[in-house]
VEXKOL-708808 format. One record per atom (N, C-alpha, C): residue number from 0; atom name; x, y, z. Coordinates in nm, 4 decimals. Layout:
% VEXKOL-708808
ATOM  num  atomo         X         Y         Z
ATOM  NUM     CA         X         Y         Z
...
% end
This chain:
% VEXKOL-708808
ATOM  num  atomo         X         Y         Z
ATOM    0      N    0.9839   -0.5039    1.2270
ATOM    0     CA    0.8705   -0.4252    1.2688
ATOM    0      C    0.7754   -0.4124    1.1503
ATOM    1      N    0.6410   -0.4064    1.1701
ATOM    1     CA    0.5498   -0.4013    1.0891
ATOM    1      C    0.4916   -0.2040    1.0465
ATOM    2      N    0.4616   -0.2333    0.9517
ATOM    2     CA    0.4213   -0.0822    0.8988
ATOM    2      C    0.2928   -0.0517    0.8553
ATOM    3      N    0.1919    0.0330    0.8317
ATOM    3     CA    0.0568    0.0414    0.7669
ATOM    3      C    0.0891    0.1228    0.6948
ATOM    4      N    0.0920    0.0998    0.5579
ATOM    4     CA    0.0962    0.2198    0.4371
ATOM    4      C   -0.0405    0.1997    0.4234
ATOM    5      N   -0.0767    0.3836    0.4492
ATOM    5     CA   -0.2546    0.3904    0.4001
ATOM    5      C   -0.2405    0.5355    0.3345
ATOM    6      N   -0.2881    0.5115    0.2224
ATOM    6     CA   -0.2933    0.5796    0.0765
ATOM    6      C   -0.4312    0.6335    0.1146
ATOM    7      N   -0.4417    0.7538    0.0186
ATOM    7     CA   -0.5933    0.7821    0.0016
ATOM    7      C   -0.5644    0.8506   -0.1450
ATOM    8      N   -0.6563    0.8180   -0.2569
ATOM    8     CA   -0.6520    0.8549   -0.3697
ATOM    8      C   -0.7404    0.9916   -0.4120
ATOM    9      N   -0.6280    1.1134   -0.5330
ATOM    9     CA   -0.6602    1.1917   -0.5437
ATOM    9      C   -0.8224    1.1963   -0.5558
ATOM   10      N   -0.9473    1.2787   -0.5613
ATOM   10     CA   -1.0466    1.2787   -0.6292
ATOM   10      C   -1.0468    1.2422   -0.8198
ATOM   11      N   -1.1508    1.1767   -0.8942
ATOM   11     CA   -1.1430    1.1506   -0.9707
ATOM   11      C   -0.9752    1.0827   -1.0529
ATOM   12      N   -0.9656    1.0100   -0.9582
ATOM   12     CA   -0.8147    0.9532   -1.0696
ATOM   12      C   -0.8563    0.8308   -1.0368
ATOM   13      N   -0.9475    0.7897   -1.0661
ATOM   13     CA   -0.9523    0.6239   -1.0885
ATOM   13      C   -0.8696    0.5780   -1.2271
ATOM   14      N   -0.8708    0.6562   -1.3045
ATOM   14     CA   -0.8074    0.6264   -1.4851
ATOM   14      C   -0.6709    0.5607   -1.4322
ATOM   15      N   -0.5706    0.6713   -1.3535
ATOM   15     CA   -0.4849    0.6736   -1.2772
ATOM   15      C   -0.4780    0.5493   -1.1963
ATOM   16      N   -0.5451    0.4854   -1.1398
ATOM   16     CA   -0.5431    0.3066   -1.0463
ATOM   16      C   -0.5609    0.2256   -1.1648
ATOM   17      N   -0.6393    0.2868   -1.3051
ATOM   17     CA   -0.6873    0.1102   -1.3380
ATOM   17      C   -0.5653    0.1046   -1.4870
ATOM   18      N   -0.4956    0.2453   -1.5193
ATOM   18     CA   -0.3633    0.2332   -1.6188
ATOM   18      C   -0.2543    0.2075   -1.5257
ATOM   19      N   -0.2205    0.2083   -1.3999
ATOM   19     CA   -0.1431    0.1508   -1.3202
ATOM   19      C   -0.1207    0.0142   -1.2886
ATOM   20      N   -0.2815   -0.0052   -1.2765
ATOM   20     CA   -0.2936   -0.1641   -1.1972
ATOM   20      C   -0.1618   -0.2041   -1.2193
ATOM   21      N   -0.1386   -0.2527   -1.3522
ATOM   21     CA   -0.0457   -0.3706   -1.3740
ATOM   21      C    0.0932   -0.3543   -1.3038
ATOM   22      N    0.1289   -0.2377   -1.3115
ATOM   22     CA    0.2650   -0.2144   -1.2634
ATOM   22      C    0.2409   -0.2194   -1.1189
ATOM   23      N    0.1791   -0.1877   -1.0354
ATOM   23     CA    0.1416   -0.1755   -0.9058
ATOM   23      C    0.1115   -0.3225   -0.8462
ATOM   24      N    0.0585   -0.4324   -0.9234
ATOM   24     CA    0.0487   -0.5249   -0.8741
ATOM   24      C    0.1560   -0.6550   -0.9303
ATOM   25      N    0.2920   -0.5964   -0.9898
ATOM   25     CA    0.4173   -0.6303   -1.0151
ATOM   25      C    0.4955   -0.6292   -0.8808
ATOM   26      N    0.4673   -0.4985   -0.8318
ATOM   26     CA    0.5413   -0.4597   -0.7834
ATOM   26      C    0.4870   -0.5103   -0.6036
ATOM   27      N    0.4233   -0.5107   -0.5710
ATOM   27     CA    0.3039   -0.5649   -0.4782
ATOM   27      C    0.3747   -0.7701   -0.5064
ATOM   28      N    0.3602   -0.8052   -0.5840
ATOM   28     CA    0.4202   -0.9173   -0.5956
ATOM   28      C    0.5845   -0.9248   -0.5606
ATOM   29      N    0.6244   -0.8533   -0.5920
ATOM   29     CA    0.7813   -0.8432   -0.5607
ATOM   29      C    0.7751   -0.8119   -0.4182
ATOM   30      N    0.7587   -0.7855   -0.3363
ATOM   30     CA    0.7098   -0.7310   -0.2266
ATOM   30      C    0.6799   -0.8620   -0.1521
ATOM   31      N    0.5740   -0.9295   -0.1847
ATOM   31     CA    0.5216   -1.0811   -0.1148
ATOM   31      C    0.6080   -1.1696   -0.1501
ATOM   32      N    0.7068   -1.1656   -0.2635
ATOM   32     CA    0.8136   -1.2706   -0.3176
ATOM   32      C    0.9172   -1.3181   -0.2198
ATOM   33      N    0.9291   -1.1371   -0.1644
ATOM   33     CA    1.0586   -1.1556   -0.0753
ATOM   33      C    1.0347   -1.1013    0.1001
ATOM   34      N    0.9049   -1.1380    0.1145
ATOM   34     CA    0.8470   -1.1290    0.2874
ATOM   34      C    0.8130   -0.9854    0.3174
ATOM   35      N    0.7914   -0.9288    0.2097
ATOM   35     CA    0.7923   -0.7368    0.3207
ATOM   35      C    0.6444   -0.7217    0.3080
ATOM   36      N    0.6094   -0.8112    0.1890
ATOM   36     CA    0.3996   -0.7453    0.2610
ATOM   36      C    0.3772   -0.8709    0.2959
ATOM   37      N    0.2551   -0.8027    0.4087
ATOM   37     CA    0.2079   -0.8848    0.4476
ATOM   37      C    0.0867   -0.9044    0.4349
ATOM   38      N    0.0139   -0.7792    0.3899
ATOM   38     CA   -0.1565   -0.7579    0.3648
ATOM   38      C   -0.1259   -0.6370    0.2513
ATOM   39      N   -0.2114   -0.6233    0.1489
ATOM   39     CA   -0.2613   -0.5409    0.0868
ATOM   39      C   -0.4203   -0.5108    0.0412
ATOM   40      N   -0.4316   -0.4121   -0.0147
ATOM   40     CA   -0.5513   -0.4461   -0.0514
ATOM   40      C   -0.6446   -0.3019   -0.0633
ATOM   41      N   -0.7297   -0.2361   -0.1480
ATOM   41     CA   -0.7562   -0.1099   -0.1857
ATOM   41      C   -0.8994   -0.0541   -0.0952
ATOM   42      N   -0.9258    0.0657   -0.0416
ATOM   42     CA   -1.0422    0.1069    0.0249
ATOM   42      C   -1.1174    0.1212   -0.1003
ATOM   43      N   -1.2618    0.1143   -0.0040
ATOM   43     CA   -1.3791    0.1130   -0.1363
ATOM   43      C   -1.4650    0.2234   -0.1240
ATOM   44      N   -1.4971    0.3240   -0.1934
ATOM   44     CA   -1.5896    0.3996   -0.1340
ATOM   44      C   -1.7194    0.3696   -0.1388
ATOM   45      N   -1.8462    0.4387   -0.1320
ATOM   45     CA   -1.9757    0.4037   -0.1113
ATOM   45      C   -2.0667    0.3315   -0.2769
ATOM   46      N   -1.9887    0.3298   -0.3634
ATOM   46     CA   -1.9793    0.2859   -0.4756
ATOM   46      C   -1.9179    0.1197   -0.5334
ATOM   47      N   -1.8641    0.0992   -0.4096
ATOM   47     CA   -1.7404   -0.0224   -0.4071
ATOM   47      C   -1.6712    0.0141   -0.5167
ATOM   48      N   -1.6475    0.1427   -0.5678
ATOM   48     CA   -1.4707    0.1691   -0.6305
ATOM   48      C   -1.3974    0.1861   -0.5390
ATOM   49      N   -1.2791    0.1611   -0.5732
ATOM   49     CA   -1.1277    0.1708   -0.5103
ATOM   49      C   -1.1015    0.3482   -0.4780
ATOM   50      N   -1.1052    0.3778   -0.3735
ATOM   50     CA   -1.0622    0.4952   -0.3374
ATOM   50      C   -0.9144    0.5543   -0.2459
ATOM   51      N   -0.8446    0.3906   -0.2329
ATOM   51     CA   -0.7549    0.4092   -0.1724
ATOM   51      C   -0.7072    0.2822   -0.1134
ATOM   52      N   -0.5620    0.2875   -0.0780
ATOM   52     CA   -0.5093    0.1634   -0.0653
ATOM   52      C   -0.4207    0.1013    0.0749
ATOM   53      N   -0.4410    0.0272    0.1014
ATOM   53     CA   -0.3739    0.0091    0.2755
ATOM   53      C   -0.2989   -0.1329    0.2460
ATOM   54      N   -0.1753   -0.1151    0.2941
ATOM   54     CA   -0.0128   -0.2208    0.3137
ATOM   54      C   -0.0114   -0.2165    0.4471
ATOM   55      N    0.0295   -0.3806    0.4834
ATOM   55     CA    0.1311   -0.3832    0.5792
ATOM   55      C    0.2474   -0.4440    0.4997
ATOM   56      N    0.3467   -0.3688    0.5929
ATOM   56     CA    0.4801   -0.4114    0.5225
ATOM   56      C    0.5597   -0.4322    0.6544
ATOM   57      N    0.6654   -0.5240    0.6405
ATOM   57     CA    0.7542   -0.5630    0.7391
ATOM   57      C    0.8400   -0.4248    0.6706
ATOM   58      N    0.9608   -0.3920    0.7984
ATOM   58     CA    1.0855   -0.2923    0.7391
ATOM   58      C    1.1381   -0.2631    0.9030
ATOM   59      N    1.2875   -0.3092    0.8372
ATOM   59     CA    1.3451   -0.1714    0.9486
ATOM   59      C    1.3444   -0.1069    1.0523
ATOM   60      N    1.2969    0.0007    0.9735
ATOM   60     CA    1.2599    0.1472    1.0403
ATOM   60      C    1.1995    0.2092    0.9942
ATOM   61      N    1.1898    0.2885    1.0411
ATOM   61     CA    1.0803    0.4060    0.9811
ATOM   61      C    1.0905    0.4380    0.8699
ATOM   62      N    1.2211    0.5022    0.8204
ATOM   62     CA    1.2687    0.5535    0.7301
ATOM   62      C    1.2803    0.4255    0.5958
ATOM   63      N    1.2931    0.3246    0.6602
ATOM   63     CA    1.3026    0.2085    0.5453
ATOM   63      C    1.1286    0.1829    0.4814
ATOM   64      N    1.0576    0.1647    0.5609
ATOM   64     CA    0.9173    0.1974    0.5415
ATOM   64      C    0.8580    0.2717    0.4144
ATOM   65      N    0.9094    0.3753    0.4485
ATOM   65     CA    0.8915    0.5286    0.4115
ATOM   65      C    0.8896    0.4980    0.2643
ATOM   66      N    1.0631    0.4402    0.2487
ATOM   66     CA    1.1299    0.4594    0.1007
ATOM   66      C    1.0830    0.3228    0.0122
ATOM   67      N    1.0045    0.2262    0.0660
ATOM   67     CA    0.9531    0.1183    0.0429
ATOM   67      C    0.8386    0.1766   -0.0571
ATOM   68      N    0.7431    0.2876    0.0780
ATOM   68     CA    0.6272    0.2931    0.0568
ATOM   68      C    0.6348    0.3972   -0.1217
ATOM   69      N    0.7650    0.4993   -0.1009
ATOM   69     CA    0.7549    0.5811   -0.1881
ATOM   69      C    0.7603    0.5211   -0.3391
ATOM   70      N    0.8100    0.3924   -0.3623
ATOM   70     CA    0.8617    0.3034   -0.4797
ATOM   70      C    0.6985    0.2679   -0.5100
ATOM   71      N    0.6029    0.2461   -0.4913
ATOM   71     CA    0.4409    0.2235   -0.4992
ATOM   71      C    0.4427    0.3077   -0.6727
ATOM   72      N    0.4539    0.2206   -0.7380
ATOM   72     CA    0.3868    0.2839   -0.8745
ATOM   72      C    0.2716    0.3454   -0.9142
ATOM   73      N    0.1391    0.3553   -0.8150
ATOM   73     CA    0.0588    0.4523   -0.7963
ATOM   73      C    0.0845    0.5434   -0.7199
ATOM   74      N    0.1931    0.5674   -0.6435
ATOM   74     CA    0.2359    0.6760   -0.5787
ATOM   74      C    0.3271    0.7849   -0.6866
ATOM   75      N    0.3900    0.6834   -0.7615
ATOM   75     CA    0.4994    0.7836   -0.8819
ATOM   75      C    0.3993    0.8211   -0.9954
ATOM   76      N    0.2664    0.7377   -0.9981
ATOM   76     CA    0.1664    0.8118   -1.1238
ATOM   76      C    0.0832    0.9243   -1.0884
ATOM   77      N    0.1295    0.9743   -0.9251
ATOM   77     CA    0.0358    1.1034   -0.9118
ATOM   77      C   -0.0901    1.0104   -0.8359
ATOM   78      N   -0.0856    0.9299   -0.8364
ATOM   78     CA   -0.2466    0.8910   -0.7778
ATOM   78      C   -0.2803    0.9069   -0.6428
ATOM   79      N   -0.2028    0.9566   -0.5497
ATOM   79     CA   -0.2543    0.9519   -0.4077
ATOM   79      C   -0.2408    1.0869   -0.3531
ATOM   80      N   -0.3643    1.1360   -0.2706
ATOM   80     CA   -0.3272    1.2599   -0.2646
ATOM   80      C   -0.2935    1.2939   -0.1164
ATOM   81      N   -0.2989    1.1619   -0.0401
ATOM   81     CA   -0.2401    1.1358    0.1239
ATOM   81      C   -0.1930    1.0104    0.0926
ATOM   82      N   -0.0298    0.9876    0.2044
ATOM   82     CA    0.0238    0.9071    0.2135
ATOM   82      C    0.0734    0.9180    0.3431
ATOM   83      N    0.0255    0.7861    0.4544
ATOM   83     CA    0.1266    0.8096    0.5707
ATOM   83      C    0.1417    0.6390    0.5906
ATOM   84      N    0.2441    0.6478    0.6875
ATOM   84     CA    0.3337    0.5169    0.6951
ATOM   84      C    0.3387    0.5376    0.8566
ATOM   85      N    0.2860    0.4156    0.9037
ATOM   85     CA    0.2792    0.4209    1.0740
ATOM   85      C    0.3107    0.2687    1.1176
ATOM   86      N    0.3831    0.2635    1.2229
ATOM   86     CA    0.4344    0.1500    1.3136
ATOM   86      C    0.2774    0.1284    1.3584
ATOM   87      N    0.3095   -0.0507    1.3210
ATOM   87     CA    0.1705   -0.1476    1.3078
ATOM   87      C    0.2287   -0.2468    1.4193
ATOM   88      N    0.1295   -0.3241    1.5129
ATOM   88     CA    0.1784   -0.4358    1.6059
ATOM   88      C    0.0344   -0.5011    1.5751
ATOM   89      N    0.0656   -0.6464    1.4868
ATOM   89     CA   -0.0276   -0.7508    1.4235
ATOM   89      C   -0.1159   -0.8383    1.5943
ATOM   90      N   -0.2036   -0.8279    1.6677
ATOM   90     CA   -0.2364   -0.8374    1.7803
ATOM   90      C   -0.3107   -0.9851    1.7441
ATOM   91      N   -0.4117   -0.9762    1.6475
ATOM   91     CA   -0.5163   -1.0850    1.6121
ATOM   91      C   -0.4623   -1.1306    1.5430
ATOM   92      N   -0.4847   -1.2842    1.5058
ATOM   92     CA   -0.5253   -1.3116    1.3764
ATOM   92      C   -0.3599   -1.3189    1.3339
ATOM   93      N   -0.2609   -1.3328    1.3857
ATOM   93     CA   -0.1538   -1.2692    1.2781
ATOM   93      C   -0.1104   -1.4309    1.2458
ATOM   94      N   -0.0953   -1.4778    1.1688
ATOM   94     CA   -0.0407   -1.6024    1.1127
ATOM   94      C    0.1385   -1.6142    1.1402
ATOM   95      N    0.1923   -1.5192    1.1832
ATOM   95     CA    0.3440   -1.5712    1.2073
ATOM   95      C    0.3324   -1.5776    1.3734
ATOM   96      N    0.2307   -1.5478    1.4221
ATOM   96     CA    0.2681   -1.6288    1.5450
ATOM   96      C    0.2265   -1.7378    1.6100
% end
């Protein structure tokens, strides 16, 4: 089953996304290495900075999702100040079918 991790980042913690990047997009690689993302990629606000970040991830269950989503190294640096994880069904466009 597919998942939408959609992040929304605290106010002013961009410092917070761009001393992360690296670990976050380690970890985002480990992730595509072994099939669980399938899309990533950061919201922009009216500025085109990064204000927040949206995954699909294959998992499980819910709960596998969840504990996927919580391992996000901008999630353990404090950077997001909403996090929800919702059952996704890929309709368009999806390349595995």
């Amino acid at each position: 089953m597919l998942y939408a991790v959609l992040c929304k980042d605290k106010p002013d913690h961009i410092h917070i996304r761009m001393e992360t990047r690296p670990r976050h997009l380690a970890w985002l690689d480990g992730l595509n290495a072994n099939g669980t993302l399938k899309i990533a990629g950061p919201f922009l606000d009216g500025d085109d900075k990064p204000c927040g970040s949206m995954l699909i991830i294959a998992a499980g269950s819910q709960a596998e999702a969840e504990a996927i989503a919580a391992e996000d190294p901008y999630g353990e640096a404090g950077l997001f100040e909403k996090v929800e994880v919702k059952p996704y069904k890929w309709i368009y466009n999806n390349p595995e079918d």
